[in-house]
C-alpha positions in Angstrom: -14.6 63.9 139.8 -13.9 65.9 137.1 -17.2 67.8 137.5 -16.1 68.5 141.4 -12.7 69.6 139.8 -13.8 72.1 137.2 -12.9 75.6 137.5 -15.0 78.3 138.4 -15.2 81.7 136.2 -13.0 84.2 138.3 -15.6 87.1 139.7 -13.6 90.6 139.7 -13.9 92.3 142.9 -16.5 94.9 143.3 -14.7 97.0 145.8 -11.4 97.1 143.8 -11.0 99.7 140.1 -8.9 97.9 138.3 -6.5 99.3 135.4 -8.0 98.4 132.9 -11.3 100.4 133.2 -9.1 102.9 134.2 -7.3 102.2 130.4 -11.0 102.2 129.1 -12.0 105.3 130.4 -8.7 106.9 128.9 -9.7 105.2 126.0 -13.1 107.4 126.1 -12.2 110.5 126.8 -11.1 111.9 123.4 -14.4 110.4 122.1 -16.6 111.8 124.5 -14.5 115.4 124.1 -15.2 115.2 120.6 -18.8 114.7 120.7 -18.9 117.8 123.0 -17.1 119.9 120.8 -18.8 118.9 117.9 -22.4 120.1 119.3 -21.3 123.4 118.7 -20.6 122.3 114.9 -23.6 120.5 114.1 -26.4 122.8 116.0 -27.3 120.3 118.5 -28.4 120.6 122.1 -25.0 121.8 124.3 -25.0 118.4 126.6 -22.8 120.4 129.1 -25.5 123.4 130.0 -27.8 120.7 132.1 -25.7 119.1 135.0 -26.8 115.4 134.3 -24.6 115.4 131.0 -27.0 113.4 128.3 -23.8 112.5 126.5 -22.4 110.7 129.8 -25.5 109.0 130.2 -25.9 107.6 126.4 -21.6 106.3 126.6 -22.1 104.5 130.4 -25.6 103.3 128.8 -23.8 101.4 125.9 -21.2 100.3 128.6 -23.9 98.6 130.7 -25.7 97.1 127.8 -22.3 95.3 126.4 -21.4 94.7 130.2 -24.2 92.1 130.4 -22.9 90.0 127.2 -19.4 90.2 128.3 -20.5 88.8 131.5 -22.4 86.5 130.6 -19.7 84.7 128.7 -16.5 86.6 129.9 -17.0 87.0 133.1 -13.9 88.1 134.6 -13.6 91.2 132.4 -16.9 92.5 133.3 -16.7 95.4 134.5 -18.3 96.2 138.2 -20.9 98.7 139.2 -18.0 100.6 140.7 -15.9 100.5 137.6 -18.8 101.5 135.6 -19.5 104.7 137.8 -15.5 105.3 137.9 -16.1 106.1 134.0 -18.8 107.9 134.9 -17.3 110.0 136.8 -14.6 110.6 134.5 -16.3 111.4 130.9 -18.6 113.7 133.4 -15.2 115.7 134.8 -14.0 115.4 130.8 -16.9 116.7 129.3 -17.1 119.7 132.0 -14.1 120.6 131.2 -14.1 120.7 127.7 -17.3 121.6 127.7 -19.8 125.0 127.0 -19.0 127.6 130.1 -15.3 126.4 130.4 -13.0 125.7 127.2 -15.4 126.1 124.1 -15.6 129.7 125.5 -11.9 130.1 126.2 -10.5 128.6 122.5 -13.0 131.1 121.0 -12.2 133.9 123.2 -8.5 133.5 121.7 -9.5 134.3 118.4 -12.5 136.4 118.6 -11.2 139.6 119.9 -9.5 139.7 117.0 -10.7 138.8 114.0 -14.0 140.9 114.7 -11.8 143.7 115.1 -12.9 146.4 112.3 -12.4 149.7 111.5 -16.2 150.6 112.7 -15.9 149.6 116.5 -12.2 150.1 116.9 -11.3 147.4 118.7 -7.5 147.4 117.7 -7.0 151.0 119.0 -9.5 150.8 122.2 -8.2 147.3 124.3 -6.0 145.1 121.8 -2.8 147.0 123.6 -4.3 145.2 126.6 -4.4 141.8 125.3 -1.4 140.0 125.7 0.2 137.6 122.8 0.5 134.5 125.2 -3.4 134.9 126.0 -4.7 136.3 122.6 -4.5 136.3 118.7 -5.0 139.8 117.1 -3.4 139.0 114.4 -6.8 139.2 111.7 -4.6 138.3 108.6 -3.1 135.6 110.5 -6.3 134.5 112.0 -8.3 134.0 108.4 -7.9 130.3 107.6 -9.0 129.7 111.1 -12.2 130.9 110.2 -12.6 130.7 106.7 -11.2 126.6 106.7 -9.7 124.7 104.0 -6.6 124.2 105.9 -5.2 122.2 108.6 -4.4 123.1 112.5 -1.4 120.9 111.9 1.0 122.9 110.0 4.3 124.5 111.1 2.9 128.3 110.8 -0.2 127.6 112.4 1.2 125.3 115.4 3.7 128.1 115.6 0.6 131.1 116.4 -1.5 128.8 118.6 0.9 127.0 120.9 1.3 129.7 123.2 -2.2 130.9 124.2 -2.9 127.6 124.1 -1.1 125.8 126.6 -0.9 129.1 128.8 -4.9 128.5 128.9 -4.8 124.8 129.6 -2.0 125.7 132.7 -4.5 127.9 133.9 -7.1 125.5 133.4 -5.0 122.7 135.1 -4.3 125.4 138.2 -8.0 126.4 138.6 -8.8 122.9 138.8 -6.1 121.7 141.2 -7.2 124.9 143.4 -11.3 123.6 143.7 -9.9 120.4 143.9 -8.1 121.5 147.6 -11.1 123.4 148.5 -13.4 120.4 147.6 -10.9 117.8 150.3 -11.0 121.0 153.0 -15.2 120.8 152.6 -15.5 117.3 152.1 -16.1 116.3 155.4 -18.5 119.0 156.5 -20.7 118.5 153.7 -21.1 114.3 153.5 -20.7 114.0 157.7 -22.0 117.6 159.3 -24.5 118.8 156.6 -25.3 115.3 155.2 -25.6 117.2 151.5 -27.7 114.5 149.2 -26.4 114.5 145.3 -29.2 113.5 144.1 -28.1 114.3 140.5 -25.9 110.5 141.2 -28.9 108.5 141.4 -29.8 108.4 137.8 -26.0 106.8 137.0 -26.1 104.2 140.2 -29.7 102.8 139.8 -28.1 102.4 135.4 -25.2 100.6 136.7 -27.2 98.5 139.0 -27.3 94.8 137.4 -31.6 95.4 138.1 -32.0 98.2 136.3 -33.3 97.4 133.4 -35.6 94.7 135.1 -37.9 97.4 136.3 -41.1 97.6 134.3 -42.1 101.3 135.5 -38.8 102.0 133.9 -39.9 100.8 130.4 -43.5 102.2 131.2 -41.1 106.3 131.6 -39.0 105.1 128.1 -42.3 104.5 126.4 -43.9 107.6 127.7 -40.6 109.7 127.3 -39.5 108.1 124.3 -43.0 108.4 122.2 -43.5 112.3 123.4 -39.9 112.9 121.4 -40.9 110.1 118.6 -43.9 112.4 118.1 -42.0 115.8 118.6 -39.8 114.3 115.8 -42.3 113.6 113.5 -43.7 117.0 113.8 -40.4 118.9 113.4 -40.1 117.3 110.1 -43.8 117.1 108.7 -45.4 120.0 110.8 -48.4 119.3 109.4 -48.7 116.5 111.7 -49.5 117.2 116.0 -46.9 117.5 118.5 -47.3 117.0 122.1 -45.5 119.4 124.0 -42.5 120.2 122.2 -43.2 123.7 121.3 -42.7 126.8 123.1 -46.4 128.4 123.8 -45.7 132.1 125.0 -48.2 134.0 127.4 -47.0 137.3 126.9 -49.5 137.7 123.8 -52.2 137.0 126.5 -51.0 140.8 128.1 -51.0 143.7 125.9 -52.0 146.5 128.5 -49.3 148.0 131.1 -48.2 147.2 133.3 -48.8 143.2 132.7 -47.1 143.6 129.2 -43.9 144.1 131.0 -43.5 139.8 131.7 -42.3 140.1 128.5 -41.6 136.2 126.7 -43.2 133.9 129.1 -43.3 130.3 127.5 -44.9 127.2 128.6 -43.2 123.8 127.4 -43.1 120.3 128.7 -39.5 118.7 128.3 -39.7 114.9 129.4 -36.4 114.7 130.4 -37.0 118.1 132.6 -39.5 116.0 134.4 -37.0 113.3 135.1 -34.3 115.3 136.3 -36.8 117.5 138.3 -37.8 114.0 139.8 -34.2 113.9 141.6 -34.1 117.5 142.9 -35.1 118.3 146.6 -38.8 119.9 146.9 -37.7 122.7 148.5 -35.1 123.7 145.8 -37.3 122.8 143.1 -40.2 125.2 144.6 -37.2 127.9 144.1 -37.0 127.6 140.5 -40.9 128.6 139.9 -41.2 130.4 142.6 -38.5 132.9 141.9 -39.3 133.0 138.2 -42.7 134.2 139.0 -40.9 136.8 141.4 -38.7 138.4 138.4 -42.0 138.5 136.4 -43.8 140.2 139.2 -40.2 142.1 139.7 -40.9 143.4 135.7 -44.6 143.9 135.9 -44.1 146.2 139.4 -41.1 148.1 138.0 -43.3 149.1 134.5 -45.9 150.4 137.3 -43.4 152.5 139.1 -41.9 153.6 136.1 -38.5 152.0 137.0 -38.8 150.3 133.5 -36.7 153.1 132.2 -34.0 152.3 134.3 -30.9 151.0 132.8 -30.5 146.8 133.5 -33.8 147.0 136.0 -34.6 144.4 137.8 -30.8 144.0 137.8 -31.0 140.1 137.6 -27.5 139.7 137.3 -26.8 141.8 140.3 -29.4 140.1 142.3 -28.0 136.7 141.0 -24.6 137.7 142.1 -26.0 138.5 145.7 -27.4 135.4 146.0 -24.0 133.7 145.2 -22.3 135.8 147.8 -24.8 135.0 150.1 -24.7 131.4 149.4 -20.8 131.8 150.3 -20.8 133.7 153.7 -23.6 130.8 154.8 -20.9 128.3 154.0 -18.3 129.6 155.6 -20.2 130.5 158.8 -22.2 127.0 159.2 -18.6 125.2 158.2 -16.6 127.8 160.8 -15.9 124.7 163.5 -15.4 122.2 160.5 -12.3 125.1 159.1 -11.0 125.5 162.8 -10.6 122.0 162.8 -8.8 122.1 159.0 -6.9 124.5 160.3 -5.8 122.9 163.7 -5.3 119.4 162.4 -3.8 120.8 159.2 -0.6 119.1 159.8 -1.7 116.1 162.0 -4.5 114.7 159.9 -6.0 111.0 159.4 -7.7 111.9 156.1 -6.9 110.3 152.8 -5.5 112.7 151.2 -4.1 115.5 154.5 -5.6 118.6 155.2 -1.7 120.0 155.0 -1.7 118.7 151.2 -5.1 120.6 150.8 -4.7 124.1 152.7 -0.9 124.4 151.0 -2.7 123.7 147.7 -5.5 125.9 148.2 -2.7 128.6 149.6 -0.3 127.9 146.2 -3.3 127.7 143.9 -4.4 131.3 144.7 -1.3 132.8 145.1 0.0 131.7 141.3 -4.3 132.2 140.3 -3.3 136.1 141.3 -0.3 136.1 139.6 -1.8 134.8 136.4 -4.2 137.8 136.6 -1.5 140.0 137.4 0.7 138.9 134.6 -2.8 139.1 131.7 
């Protein structure tokens, strides 16, 4: 009887986020930001520049490693597959925010201007009348125990110069956001049900969160592989005496000395494990555009040295072409999305969505309109 009677372990629900991964992924944040900021500190590879974060990957890798003991002997706090990609998903957003190409380049943008103002490349006289106080520090006596150290951020005279560039950033942060965010619930629906747009860049964290993962053997086979190739590269970075196995950069442009073909300029050749994994995940047809176009700009180099365009200022103009390719990217959007945004537009304030498309088109409209007037203001 009392064997019929004894109570069963209460399983959490796997559709249902409950508060307190939420509270755990609060909890992670700051840690994760920290780690981010601190790669610029300590020289090491910027985790943000590649857009399956490695430092994501290593935090939801611990998570799922200590999920398995907590469920095996607490199972009611285990956390589900869909908590675990919840955190994910929000030390991913974290880190891109905080990470190389947003706010690491706006807190030094603050400062920069000037402190490396001198009297050689007058700075001060040429733009710092432009910059304004609540965006920028020009202050360079002011600005010296920010870059020399020995001092702490939390004193009155320092909280007193930084608060204002400071939080006028992170509103404009917070408003660029919240403007994407509106533009990403307007396109949602065209891209998942219309275009059908795989993400394959999600696979990696679903199949780690899976409770199978980890039983796959080819998996272990790719960590050996993987995971020796960087053992080795290790080893040779600190004894270079001993062999590494493709680590190193081997260029090709020693290979062409005589014009034109000298103009390919630094061509290496290096084999990156984790390049091969996350090339794994990408779509053929975009992955034949990354070599494929790279050859291109060296055949764009090697032809423009022929023709003499060489001495043209910025030629091949990568940046412009770059920038073209964007702007092309953008009209296509908009013209194979046109029904999906009449519809938006139609149903804007009689929608079934989650979250309506009112909510989104007003916050898209608001977001640029204050957007402007932050330009306006700077």
């Amino acid at each position: 009887m009392n064997q019929l009677t004894k109570s069963v372990p209460v399983q959490p629900n796997p559709r249902q986020i409950r508060w307190f991964a939420i509270g755990i992924g609060l909890v992670l944040v700051p840690i994760n930001n920290y780690w981010v900021f601190s790669s610029l500190r300590w020289e090491q590879g910027l985790p943000t520049t590649m857009s399956l974060f490695f430092n994501v990957i290593f935090i939801v890798t611990l998570l799922v490693t200590l999920n398995y003991a907590i469920a095996r002997f607490l199972p009611s706090y285990a956390l589900t597959q869909g908590e675990l990609l919840t955190l994910y998903t929000m030390l991913s957003i974290a880190s891109a925010i905080c990470g190389h190409d947003l706010f690491e380049v706006i807190i030094t943008n603050i400062s920069t201007a000037g402190w490396l103002a001198s009297d050689e490349n007058e700075w001060a006289v040429l733009f710092h009348r432009y910059l304004p106080n609540w965006l920028a520090l020009t202050d360079k006596n002011r600005l010296a125990v920010y870059f020399t150290g020995e001092s702490s951020l939390y004193l009155t005279q320092h909280l007193q110069l930084w608060w204002r560039p400071v939080l006028s950033w992170s509103g404009f942060i917070i408003l660029l956001l919240s403007t994407a965010f509106c533009i990403n619930l307007i396109l949602r629906k065209q891209w998942i049900e219309a275009e059908r747009l795989s993400y394959p860049i999600i696979e990696l964290p679903y199949q780690l969160t899976s409770p199978r993962f980890f039983r796959n053997r080819w998996l272990w086979i790719g960590i050996i592989l993987a995971g020796g190739m960087d053992f080795i590269n290790g080893l040779h970075f600190l004894y270079p005496s001993l062999p590494g196995f493709g680590g190193e950069f081997y260029d090709l442009s020693p290979l062409f000395t005589t014009k034109p073909w000298a103009a390919i300029g630094w061509t290496p050749i290096v084999v990156f494990p984790f390049a091969i994994g996350l090339a794994y995940f990408i779509p053929l047809d975009l992955s034949f555009t990354f070599w494929f176009f790279y050859i291109f700009w060296k055949f764009e180099m090697v032809l423009g040295s022929a023709l003499g365009f060489q001495q043209v200022a910025g030629f091949p103009f990568i940046f412009d072409q770059s920038f073209g390719v964007c702007l092309g990217v953008l009209l296509m959007t908009l013209w194979s999305g046109r029904r999906h945004l009449n519809h938006v537009i139609a149903k804007a304030w009689h929608g079934q969505e989650p979250i309506s498309y009112r909510f989104a088109v007003l916050g898209l409209i608001i977001g640029i309109g204050l957007l402007t007037g932050f330009w306006w203001a700077a």
